[in-house]
DSSP file (Angstrom, degrees, kcal/mol; ACC not computed):
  #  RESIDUE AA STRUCTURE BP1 BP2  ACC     N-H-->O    O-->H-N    N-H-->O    O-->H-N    TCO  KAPPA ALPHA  PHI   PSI    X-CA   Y-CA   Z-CA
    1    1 A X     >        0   0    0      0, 0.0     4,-2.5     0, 0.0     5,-0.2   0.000 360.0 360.0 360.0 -54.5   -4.3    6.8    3.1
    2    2 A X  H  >> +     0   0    0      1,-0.2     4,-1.6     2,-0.2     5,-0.5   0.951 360.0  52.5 -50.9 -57.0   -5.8    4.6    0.6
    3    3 A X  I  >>S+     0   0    0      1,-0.2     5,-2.3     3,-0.2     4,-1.7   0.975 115.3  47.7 -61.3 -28.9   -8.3    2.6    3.1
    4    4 A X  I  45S+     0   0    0      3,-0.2     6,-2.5     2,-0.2    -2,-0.2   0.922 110.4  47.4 -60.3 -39.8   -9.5    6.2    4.2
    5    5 A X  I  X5S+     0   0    0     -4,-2.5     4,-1.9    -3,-0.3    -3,-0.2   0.952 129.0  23.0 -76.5 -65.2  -10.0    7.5    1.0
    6    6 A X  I  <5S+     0   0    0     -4,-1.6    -2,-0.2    -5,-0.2    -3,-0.2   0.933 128.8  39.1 -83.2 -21.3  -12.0    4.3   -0.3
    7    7 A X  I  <<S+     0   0    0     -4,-1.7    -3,-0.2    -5,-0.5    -1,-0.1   0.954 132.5  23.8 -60.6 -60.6  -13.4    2.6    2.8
    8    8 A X  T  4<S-     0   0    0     -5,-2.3    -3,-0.2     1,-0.1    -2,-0.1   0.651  97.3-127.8 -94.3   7.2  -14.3    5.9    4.7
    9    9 A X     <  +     0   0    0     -4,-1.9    -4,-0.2    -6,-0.3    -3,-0.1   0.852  42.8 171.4  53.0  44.5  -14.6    7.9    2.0
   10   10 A X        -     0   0    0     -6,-2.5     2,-0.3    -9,-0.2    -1,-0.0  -0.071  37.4-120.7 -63.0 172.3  -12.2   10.7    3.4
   11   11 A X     >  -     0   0    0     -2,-0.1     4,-1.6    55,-0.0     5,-0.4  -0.736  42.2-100.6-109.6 159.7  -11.2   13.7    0.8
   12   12 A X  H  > S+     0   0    0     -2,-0.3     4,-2.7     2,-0.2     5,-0.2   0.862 128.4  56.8 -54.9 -25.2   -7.1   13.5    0.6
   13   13 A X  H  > S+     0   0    0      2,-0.2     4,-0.8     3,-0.1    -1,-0.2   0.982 114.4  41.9 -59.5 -45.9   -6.7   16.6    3.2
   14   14 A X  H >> S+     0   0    0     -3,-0.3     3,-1.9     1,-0.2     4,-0.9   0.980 117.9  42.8 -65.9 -76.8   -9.0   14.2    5.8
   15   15 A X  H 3< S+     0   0    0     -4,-1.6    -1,-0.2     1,-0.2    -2,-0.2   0.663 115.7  54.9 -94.3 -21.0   -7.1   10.8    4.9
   16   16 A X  H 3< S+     0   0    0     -4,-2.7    -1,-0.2    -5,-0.4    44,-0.2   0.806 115.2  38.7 -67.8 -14.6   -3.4   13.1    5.0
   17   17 A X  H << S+     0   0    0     -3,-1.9    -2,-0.2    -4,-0.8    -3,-0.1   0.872  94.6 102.3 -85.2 -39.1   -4.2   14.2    8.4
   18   18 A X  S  < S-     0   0    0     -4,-0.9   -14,-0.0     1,-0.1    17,-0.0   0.004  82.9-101.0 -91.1 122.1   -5.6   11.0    9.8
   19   19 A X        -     0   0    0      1,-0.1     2,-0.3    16,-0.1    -1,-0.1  -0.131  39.3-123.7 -68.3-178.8   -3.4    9.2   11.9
   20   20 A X        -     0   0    0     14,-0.1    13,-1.4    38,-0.1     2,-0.4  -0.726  12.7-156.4-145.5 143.9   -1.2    5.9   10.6
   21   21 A X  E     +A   32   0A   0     -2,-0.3     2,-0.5    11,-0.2    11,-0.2  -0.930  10.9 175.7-114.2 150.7   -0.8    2.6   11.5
   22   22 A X  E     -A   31   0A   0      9,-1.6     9,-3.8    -2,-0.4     2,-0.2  -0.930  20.9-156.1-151.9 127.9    2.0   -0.1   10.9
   23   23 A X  E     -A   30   0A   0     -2,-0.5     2,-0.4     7,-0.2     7,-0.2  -0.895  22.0-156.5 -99.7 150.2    2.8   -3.9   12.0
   24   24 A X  E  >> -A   29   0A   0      5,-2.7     4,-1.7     1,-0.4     5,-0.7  -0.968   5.9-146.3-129.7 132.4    6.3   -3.9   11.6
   25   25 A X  H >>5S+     0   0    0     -2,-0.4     3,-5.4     1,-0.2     2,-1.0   0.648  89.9  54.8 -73.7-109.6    7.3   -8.1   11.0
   26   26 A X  H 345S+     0   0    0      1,-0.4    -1,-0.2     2,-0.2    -3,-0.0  -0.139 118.6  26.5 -91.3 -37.9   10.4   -8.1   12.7
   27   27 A X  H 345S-     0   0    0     -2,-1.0    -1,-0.4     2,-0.2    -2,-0.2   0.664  96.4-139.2 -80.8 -27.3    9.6   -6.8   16.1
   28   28 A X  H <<5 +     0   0    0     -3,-5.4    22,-0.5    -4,-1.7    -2,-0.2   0.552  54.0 144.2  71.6  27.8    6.2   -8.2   15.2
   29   29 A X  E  << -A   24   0A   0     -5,-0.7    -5,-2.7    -4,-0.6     2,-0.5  -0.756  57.5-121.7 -94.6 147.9    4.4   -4.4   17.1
   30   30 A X  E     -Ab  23  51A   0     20,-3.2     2,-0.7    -7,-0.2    22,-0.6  -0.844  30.7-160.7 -85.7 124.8    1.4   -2.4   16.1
   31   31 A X  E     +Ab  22  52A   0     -9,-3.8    -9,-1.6    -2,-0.5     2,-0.4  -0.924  17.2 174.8-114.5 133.3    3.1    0.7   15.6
   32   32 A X  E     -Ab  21  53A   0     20,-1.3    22,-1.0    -2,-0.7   -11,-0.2  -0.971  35.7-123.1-137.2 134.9    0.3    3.7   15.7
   33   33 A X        -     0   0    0    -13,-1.4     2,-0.4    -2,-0.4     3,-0.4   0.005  49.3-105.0 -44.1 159.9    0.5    7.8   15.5
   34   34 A X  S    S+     0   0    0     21,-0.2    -1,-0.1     1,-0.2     3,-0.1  -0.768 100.4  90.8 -99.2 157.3   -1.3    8.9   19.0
   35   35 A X        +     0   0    0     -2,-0.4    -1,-0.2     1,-0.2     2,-0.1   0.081  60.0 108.4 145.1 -33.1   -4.6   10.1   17.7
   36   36 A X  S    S-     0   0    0     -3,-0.4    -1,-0.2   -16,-0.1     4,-0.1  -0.228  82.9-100.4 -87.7 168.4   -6.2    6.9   18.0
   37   37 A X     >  -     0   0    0      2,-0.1     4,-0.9    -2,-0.1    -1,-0.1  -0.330  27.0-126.3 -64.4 172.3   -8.7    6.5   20.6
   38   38 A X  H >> S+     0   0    0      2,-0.2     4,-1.8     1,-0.2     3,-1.0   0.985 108.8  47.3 -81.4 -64.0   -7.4    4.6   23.9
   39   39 A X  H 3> S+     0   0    0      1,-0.3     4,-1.5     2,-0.2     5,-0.2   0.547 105.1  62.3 -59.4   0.9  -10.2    1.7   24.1
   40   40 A X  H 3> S+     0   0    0      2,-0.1     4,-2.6     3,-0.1    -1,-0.3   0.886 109.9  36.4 -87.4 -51.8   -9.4    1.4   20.5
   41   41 A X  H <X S+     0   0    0     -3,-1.0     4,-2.8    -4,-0.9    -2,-0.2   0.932 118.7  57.0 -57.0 -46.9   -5.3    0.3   21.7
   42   42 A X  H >X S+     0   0    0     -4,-1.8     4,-1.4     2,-0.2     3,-0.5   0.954 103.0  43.9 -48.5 -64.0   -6.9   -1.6   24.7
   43   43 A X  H 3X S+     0   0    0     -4,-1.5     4,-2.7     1,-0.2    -2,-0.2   0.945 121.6  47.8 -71.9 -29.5   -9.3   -4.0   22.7
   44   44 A X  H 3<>S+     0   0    0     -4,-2.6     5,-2.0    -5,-0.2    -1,-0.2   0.994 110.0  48.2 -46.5 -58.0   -5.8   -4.5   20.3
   45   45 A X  H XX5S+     0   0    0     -4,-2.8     3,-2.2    -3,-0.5     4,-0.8   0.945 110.9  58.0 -56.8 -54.6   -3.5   -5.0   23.3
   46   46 A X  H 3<5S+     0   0    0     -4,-1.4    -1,-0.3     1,-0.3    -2,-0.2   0.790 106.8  44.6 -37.8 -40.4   -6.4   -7.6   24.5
   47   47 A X  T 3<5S-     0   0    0     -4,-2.7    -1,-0.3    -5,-0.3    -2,-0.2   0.318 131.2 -92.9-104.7  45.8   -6.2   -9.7   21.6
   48   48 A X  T <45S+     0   0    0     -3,-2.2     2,-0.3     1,-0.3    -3,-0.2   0.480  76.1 134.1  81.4   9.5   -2.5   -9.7   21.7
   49   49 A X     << -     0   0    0     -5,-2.0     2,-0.5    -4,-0.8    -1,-0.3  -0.574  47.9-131.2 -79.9 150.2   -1.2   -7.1   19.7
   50   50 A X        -     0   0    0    -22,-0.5   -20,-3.2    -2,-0.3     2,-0.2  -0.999  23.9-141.6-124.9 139.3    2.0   -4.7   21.4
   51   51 A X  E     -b   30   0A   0     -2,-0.5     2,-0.3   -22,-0.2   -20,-0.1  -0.464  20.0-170.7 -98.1 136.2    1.4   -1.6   21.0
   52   52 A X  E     -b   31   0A   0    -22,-0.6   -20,-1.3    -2,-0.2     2,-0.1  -0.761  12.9-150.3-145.3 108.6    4.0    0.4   20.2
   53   53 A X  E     -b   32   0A   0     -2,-0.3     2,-0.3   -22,-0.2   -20,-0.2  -0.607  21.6-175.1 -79.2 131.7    3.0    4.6   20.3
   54   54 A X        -     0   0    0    -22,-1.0     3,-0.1    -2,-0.1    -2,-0.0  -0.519  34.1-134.8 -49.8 158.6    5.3    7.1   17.6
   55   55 A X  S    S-     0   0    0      1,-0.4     2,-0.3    -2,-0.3   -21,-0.2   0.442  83.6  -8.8 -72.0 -31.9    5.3   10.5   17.2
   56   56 A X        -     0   0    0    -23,-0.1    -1,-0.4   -24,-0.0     2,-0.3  -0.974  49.9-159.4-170.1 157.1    5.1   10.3   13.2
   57   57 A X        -     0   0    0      1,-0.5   -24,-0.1    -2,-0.3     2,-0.1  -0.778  58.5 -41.3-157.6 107.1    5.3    7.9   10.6
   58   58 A X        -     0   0    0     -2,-0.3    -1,-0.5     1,-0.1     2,-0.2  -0.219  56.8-118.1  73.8 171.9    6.1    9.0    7.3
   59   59 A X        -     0   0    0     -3,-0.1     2,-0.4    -2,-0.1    -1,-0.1  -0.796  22.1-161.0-154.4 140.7    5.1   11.9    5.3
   60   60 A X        -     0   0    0    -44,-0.2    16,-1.6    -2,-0.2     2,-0.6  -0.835  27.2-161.4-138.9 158.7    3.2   12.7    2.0
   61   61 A X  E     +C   75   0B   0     -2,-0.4    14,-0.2    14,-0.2    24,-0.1  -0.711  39.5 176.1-120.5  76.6    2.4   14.9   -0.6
   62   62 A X  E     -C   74   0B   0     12,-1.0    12,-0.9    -2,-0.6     2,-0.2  -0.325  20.7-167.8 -94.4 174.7   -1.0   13.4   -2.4
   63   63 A X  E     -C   73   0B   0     10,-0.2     2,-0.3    21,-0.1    10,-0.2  -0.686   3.0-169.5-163.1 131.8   -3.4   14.4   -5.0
   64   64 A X        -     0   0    0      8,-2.8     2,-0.3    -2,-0.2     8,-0.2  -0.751  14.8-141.4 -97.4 130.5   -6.4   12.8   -5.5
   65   65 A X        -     0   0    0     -2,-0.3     6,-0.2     6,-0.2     2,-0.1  -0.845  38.0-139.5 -99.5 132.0   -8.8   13.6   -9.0
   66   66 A X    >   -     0   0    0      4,-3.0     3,-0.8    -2,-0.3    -1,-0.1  -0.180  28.7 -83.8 -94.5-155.5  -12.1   13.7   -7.9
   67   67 A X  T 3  S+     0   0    0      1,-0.2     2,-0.6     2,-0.1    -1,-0.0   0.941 128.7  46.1 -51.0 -51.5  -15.1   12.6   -8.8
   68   68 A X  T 3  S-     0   0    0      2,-0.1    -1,-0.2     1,-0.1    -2,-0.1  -0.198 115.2-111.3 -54.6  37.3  -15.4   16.1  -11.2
   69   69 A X  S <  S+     0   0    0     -3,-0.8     2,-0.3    -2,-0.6    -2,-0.1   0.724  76.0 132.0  -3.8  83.2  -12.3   15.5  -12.4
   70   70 A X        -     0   0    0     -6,-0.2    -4,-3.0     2,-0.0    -2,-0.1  -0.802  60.8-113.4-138.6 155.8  -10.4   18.4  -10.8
   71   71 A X        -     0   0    0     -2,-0.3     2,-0.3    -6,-0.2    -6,-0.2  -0.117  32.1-168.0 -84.4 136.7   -6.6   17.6   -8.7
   72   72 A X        -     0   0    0     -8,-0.2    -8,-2.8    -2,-0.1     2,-0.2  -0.898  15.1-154.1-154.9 139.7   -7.3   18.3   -4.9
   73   73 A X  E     -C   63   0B   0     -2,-0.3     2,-0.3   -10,-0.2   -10,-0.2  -0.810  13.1-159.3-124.6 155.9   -3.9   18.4   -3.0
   74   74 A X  E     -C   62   0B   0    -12,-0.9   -12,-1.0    -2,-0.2     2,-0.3  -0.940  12.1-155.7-144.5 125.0   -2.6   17.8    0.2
   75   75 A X  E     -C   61   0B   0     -2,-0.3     2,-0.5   -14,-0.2   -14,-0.2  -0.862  28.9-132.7 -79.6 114.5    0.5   18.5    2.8
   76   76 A X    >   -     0   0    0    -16,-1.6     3,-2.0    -2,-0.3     6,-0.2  -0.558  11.8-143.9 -71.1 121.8    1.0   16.3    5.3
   77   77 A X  T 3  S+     0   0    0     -2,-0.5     3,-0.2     1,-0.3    -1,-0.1   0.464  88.1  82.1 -80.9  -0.2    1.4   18.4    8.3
   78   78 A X  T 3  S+     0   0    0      1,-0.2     2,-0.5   -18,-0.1    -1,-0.3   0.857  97.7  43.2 -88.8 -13.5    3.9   16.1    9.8
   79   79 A X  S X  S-     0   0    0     -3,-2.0     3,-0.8     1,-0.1    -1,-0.2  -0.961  74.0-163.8-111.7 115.8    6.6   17.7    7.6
   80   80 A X  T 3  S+     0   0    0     -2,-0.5    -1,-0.1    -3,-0.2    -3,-0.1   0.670  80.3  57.2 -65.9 -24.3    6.5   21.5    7.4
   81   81 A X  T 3  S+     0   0    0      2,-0.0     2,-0.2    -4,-0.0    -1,-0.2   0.345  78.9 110.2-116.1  40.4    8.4   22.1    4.8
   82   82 A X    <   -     0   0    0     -3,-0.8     2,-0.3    -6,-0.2    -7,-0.1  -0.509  46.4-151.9-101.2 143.9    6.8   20.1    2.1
   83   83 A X        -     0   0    0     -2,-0.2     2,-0.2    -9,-0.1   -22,-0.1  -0.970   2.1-157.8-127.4 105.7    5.0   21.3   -1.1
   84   84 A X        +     0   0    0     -2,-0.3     2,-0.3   -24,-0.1    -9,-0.1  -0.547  24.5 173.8 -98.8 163.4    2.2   19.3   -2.9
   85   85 A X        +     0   0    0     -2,-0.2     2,-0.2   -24,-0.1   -11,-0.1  -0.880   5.9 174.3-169.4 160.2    2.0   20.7   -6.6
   86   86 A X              0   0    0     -2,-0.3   -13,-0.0   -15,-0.1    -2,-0.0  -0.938 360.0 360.0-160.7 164.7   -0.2   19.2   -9.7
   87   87 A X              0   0    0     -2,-0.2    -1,-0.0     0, 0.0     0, 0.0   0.411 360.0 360.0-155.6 360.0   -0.7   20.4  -12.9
C-alpha cells in the first residue's frame, strides 16, 4: 500500500483495492493476488522467480490525511466485515 500511495500516487481506496505482492524467504516464492497482468508473471517467472498465485493476502483498514488535511478512509474489500473509522 505504501509504494502505491507514494510511487503511483494512488488515493488509499486505489492502493486498498490494488492487488499485493510477497517474497516469502523460506519457500523463497513470489506470492501475488491474481489481478496482476499475465506477461507481468511471465517476464518474473523468466528471470527466475516461482510464482506462487493466492486468493488474498491480508486485509486493511487505512486512512490516509491528505494533502488538505482531511482523513480519507478505506475497507479493504477482501474482508467484508471490516470497518475503517477516524476521527
Amino acid at each position: 500500500m505504501v509504494v502505491n500511495s507514494i510511487d503511483y500516487g494512488l488515493n488509499v481506496a486505489e492502493a486498498t483495492n490494488a492487488p499485493r505482492f510477497h517474497h516469502q524467504w523460506l519457500s523463497d516464492e513470489l506470492r501475488v493476488e491474481k489481478g496482476f497482468s499475465p506477461d507481468t508473471l511471465k517476464l518474473l517467472e523468466a528471470k527466475g522467480q516461482k510464482v506462487a498465485l493466492k486468493e488474498a493476502m491480508g486485509s486493511t483498514q487505512s486512512i490516509m490525511v491528505g494533502p488538505d488535511g482531511e482523513l480519507y478512509g478505506a475497507s479493504d474489500p477482501r474482508s467484508v466485515d471490516d470497518l475503517t473509522a477516524g476521527y
